[in-house]
PATOR-492923 format. One record per residue: residue in three letters; x, y, z of N, C-alpha, C in turn. Coordinates in steps of 0.001 Angstrom, whole numbers, padded with zeros to 6 digits, always signed. Example, Ala and Ser with C-alpha at 12.3 -4.5 7.8 and 13.67 -1.06 7.14 Angstrom:
// PATOR-492923
ALA+013190-005690+007800+012300-004500+007800+013200-003300+007800 SER+012850-002250+007080+013670-001060+007140+012900+000030+007870 
***
This chain:
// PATOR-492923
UNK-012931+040106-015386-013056+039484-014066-013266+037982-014210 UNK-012703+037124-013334-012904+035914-013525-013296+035366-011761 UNK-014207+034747-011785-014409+034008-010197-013368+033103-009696 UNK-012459+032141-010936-011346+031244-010437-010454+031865-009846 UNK-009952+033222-010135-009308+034106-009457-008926+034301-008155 UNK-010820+034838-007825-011205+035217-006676-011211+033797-005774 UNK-011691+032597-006366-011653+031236-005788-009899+031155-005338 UNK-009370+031311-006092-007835+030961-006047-006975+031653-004510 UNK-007271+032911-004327-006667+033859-003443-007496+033450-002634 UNK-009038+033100-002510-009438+032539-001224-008832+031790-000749 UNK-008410+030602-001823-008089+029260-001166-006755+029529-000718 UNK-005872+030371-001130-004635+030037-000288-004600+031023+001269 UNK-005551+032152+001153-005863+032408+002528-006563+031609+003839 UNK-007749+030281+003172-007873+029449+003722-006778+028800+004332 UNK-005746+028659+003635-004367+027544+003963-003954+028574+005167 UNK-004124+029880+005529-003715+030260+006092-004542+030338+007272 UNK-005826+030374+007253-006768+030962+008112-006749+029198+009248 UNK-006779+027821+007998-006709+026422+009114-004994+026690+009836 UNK-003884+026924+009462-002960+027024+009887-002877+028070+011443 UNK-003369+028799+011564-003243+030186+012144-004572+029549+013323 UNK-005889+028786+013134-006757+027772+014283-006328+027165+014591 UNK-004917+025982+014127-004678+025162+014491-003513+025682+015807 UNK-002707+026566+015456-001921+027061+016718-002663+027620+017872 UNK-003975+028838+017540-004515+028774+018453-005590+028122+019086 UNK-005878+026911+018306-006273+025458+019461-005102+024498+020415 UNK-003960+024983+019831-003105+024146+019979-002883+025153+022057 UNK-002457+026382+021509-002352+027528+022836-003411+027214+023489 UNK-004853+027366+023232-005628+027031+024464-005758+025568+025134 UNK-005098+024703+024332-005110+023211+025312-003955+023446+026033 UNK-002644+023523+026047-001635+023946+026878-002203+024884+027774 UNK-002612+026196+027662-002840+027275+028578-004177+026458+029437 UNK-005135+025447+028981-006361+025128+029793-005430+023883+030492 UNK-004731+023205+030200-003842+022346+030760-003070+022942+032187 UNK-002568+024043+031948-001600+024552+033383-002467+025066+034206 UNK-003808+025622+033558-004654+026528+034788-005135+025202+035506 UNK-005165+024319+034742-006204+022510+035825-004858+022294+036417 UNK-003614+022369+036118-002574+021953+037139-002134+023171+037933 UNK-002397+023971+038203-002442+025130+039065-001285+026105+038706 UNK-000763+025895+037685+001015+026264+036781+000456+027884+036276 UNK+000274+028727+037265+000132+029886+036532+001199+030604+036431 UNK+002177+030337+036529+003226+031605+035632+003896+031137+033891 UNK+003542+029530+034037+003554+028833+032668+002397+029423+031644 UNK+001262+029822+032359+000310+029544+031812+000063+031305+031037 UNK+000607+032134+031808+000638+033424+031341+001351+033500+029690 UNK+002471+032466+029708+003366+032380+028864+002496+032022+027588 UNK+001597+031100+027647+000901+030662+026470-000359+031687+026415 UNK-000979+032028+027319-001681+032880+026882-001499+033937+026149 UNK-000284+034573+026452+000271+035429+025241+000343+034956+023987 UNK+001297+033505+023911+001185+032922+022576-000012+033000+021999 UNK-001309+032795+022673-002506+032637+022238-003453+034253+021779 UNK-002397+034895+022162-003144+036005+021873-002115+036126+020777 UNK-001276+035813+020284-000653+036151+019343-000882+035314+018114 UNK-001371+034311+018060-002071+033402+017069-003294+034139+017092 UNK-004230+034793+017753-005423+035298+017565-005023+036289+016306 UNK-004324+037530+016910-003552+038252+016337-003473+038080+014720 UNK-002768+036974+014663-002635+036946+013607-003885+036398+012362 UNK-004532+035758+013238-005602+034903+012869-006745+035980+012073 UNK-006744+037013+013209-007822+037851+012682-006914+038807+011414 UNK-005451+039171+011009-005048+039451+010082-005156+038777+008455 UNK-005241+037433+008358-005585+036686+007591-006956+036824+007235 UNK-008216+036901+008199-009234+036981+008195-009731+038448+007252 UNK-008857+039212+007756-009192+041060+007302-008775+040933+005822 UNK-007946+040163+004982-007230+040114+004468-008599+039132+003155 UNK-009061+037925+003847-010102+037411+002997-011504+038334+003286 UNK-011926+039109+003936-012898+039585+003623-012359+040882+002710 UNK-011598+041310+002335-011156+042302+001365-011396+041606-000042 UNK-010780+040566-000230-010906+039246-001413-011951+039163-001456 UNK-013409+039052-000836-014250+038714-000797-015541+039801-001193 UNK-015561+040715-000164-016069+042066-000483-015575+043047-001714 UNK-014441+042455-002159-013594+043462-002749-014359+042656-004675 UNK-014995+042091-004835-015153+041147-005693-016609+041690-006524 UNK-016393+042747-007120-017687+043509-007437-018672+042074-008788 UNK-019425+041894-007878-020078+040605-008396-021536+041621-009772 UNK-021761+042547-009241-022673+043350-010269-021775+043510-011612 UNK-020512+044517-011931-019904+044800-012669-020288+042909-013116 UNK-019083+042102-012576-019046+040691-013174-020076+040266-014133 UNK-021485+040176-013568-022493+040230-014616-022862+040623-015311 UNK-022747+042052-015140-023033+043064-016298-022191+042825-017442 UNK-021094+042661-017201-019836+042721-018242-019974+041880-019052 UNK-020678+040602-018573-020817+039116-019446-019614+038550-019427 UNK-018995+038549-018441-017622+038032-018098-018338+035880-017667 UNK-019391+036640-016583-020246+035238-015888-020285+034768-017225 UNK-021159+035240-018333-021913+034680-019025-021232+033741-019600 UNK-019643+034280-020428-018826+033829-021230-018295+032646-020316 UNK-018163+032732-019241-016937+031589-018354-018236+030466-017953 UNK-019556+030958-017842-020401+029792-017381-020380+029174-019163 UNK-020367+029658-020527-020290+028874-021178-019487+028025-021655 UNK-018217+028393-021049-016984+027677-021302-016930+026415-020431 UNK-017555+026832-019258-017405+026073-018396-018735+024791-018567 UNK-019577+024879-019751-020522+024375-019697-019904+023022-020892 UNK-018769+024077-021981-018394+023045-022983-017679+022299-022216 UNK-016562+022406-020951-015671+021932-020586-016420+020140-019962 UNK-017694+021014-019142-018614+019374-018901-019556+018863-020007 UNK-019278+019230-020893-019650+018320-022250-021024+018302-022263 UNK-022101+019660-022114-022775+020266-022117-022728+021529-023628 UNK-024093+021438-023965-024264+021607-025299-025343+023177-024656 UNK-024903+024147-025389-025783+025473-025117-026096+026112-025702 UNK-027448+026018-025812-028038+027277-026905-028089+028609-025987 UNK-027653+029778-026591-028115+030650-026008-029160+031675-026737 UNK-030338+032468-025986-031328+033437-026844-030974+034736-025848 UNK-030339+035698-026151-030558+036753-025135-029758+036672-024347 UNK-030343+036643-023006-030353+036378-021337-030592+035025-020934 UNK-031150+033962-021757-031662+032953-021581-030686+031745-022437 UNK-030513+030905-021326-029308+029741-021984-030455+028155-021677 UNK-029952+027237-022803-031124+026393-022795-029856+025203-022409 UNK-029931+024019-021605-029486+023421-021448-030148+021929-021428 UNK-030119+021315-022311-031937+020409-022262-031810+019700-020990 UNK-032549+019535-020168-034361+020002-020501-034107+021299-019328 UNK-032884+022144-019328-033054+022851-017766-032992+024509-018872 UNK-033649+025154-018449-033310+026763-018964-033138+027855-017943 UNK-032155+028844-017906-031016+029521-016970-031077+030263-017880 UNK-031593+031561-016529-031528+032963-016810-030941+034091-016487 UNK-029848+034443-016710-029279+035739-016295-029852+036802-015568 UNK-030052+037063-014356-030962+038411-013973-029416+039207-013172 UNK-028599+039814-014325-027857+040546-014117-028041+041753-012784 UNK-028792+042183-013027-029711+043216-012106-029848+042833-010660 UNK-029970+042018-010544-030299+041251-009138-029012+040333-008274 UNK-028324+040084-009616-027307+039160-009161-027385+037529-009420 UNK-028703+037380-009996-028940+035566-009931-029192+035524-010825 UNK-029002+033974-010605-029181+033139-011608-030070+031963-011487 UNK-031144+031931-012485-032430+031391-012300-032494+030447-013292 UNK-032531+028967-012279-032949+027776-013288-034189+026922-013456 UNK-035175+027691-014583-036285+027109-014361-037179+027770-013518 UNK-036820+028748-013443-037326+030008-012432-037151+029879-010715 UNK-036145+029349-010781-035854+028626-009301-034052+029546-008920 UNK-033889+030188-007833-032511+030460-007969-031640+029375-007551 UNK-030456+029947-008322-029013+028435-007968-028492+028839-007021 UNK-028351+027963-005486-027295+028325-004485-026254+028516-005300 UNK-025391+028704-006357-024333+028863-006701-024215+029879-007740 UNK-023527+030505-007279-023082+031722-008349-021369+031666-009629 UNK-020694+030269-009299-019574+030115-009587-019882+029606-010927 UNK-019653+029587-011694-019867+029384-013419-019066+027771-013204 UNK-018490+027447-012600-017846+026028-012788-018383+025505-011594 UNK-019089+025674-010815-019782+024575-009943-021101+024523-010435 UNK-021606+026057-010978-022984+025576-011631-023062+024799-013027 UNK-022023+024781-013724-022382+024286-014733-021895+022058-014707 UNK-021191+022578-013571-021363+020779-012937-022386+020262-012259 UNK-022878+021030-011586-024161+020727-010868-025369+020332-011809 UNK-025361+021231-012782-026340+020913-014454-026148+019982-014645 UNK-024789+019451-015049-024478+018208-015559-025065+016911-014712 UNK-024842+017058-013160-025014+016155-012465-026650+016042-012597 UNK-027229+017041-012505-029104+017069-012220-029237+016406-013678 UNK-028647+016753-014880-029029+016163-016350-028800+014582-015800 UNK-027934+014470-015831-027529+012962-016045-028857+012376-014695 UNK-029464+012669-013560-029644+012245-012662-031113+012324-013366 UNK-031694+013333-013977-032720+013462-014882-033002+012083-016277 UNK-032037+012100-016023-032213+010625-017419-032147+009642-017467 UNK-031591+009606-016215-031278+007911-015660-032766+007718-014451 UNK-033218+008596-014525-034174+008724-013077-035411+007329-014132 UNK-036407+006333-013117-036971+005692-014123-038058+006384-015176 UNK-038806+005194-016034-039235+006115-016642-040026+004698-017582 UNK-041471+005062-018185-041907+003889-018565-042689+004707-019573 UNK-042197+004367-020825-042673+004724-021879-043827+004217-022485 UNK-044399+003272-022365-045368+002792-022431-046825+003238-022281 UNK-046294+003618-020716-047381+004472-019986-047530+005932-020222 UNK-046637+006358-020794-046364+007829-020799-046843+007770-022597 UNK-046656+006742-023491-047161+007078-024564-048995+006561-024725 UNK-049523+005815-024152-050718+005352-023685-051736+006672-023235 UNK-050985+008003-022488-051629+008899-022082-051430+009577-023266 UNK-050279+009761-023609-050461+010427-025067-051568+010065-025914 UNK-051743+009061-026072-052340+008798-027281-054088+008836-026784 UNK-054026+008893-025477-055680+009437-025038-055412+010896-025511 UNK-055158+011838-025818-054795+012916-025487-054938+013178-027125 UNK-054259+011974-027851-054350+012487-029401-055771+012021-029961 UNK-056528+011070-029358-057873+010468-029848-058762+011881-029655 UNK-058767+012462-028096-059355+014056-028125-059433+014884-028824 UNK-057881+015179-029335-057467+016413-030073-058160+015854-031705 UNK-057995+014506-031941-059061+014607-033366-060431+014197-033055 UNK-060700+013911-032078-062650+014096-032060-062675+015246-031556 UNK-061828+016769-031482-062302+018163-031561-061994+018723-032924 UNK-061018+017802-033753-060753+018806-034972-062169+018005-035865 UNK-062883+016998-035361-063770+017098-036300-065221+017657-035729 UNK-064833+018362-034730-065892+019346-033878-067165+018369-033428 UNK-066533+016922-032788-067120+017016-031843-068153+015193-032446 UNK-067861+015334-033675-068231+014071-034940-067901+013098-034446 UNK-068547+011431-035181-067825+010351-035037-066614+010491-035868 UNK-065221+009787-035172-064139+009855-036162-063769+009369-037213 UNK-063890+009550-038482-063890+008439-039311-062548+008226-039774 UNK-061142+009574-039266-060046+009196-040091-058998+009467-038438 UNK-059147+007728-038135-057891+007784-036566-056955+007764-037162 UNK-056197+008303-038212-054674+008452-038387-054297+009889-038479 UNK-053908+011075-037761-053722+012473-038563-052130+012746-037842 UNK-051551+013664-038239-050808+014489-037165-051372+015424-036229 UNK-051118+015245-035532-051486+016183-034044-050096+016378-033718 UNK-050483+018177-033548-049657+019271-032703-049333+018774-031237 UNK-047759+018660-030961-047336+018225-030190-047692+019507-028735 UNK-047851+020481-029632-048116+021267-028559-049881+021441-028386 UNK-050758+020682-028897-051754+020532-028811-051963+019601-028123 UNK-051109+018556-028386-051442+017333-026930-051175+017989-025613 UNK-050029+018943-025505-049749+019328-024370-050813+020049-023629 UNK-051562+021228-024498-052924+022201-023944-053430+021175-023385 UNK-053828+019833-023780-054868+018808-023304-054508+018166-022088 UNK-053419+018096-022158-052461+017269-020742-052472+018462-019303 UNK-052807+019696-020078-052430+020343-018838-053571+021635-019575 UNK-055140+021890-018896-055922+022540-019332-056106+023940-018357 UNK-055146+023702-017257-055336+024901-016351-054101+025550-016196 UNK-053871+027034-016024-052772+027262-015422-052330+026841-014592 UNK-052347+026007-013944-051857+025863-012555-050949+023901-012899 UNK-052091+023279-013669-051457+022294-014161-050102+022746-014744 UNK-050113+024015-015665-049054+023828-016555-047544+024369-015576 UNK-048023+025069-014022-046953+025430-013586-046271+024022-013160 UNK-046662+023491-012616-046731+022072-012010-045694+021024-013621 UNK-046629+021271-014070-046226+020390-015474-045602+021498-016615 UNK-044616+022231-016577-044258+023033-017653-043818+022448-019092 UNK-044030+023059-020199-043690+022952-021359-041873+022065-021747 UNK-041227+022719-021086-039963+022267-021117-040335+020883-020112 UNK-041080+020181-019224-041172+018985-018691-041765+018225-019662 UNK-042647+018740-020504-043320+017821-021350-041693+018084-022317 UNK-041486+018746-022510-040610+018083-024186-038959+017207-023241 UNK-038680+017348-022066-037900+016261-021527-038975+014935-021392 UNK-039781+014627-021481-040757+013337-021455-040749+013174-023122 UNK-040935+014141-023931-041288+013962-025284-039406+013395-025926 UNK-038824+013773-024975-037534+013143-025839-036987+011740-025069 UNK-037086+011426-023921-037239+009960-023423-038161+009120-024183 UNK-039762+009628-024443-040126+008512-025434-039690+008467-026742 UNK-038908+009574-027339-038403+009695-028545-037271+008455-028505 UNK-036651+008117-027556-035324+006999-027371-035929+005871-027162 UNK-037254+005810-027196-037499+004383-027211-038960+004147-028460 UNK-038385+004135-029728-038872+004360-030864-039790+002776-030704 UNK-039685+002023-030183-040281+000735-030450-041462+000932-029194 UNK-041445+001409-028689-042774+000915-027531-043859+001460-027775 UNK-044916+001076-027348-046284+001316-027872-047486+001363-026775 UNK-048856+002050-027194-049383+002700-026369-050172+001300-025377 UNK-050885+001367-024865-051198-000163-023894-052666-000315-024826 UNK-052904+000072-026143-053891-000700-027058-053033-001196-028511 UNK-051671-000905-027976-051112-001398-029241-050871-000742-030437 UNK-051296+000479-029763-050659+002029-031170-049207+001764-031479 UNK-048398+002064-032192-046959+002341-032337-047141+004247-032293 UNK-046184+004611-032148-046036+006280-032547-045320+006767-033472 UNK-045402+007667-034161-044601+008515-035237-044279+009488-034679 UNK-043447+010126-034778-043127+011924-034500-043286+012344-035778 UNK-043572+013673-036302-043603+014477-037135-042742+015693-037359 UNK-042615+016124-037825-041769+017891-038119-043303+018368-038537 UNK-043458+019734-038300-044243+020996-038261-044117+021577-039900 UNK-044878+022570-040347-045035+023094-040961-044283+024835-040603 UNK-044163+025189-039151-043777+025748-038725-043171+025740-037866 UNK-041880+026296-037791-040682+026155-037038-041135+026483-035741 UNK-042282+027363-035159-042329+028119-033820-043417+027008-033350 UNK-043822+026194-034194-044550+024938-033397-043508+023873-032869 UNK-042689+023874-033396-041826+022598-032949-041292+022913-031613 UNK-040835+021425-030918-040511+021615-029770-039063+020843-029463 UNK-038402+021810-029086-036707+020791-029568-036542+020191-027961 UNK-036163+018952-028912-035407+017830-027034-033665+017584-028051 UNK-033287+017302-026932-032006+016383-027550-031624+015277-026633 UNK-031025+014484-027685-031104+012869-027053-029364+013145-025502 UNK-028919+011844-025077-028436+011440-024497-027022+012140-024966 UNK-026565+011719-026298-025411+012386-027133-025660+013810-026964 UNK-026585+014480-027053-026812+015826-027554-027119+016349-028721 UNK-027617+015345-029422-028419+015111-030968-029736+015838-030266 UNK-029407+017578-031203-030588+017760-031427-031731+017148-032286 UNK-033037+017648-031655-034344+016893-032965-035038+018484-032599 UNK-036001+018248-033460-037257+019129-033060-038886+019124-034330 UNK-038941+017693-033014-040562+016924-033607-041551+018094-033184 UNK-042395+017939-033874-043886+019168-034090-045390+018728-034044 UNK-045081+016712-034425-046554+016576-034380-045979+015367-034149 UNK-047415+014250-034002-046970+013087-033274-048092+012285-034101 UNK-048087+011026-034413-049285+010200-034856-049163+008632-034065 UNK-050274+008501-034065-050669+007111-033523-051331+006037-034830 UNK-050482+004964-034457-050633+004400-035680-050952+002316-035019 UNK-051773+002153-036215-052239+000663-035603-051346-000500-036688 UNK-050828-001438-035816-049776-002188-036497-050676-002919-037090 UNK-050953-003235-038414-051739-004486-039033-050258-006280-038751 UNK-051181-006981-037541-050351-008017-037751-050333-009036-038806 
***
């Protein structure tokens, strides 16, 4: 099954359905024309016409709701027909896709198959669109609108780095600090940034690592005491948190350090 298909036979019944309004708008201005000039034996004449453009109008009509209804959208999903054409359709907009499962990662957006139901959930949000080539343009458009949106690294690494001074005056339980240089768990700054459930719905994991890869593109800016930052790699792969840049250069930094420039 393919939806371009079903798109395709719509659209040329459309061509038919504006063709088939336009005659019978065309019949009721003539037929409302002779009844204001008092011309009723003219006017019988078009009213027929007008019932005969109806006529036909509603044949075209019977004809797209068959196309339409007739379009078993469950089978479609089940089959992974969606799945395969939303990924094609994802390389075609120059969109990069990991897939796990049911779950397709599109940075920073993740889309979930709920075959069962019929939707498709981005970010746990459903897509008005079910068409594998309008949703996977619409991605494109929200990405690009996502990256260009502003954004001040400065400030966003400044909170970080409150966030990393915490996380090592708890790893030394609570002590004066005597060693401000360590790696800190990128996903340990995050617990700190967001200590409640309710923060983290608000602020999800995938929002922090689209913030964690905007300051990743601006390797030179520094915290507002004059830290520079490092990223790190993990010791473990299930700590790391993957962003990818602008190109679609994956990374997947794990720890982060704050570091003081000796001038």
């Amino acid at each position: 099954m393919d939806y371009e298909n079903l798109y395709a036979q719509f659209a040329d019944q459309a061509v038919g359905v504006k063709a088939r309004l336009k005659s019978l708008q065309g019949a009721w201005g003539r037929l409302a024309a002779k009844i204001e000039n008092g011309d009723l034996k003219a006017a019988a004449k078009d009213l027929a016409a007008m019932e005969d453009a109806y006529a036909a109008l509603a044949d075209v009509m019977a004809t797209a709701r068959e196309t339409v209804t007739g379009f078993d959208y469950a089978a479609y999903m089940a089959s992974g027909d969606f799945a395969r054409q939303f990924v094609d359709c994802c390389a075609a907009e120059g969109l990069e896709v990991r897939t796990e499962n049911k779950t397709y990662e599109i940075f920073p957006f993740k889309i979930r198959l709920d075959a069962e139901n019929c939707d498709i959930l981005i970010d746990r949000r459903k897509a008005a669109s079910l068409r594998p080539g309008k949703l996977a343009a619409t991605i494109r458009k929200n990405r690009e609108k996502l990256f260009s949106a502003p954004f001040d690294p400065k400030r966003f690494a400044t909170e970080m780095a409150a966030a990393y001074d915490f996380c090592l005056l708890r790893q030394n339980s609570g002590k004066t600090v005597t060693v401000t240089e360590a790696d800190i768990l990128l996903r340990d700054i995050y617990a700190h940034l967001t200590p409640m459930q309710r923060f983290r719905h608000d602020y999800s994991l995938q929002a922090y690592a689209f913030d964690l890869a905007r300051l990743f593109m601006h390797p030179a800016a520094t915290a507002a005491d004059g830290r520079r930052y490092q990223f790190g790699p993990s010791r473990y792969s299930s700590q790391a948190i993957r962003i990818t840049d602008l190109e679609g250069n994956e990374h997947f930094p794990g720890t982060i350090r704050f570091l003081r420039i000796e001038e």
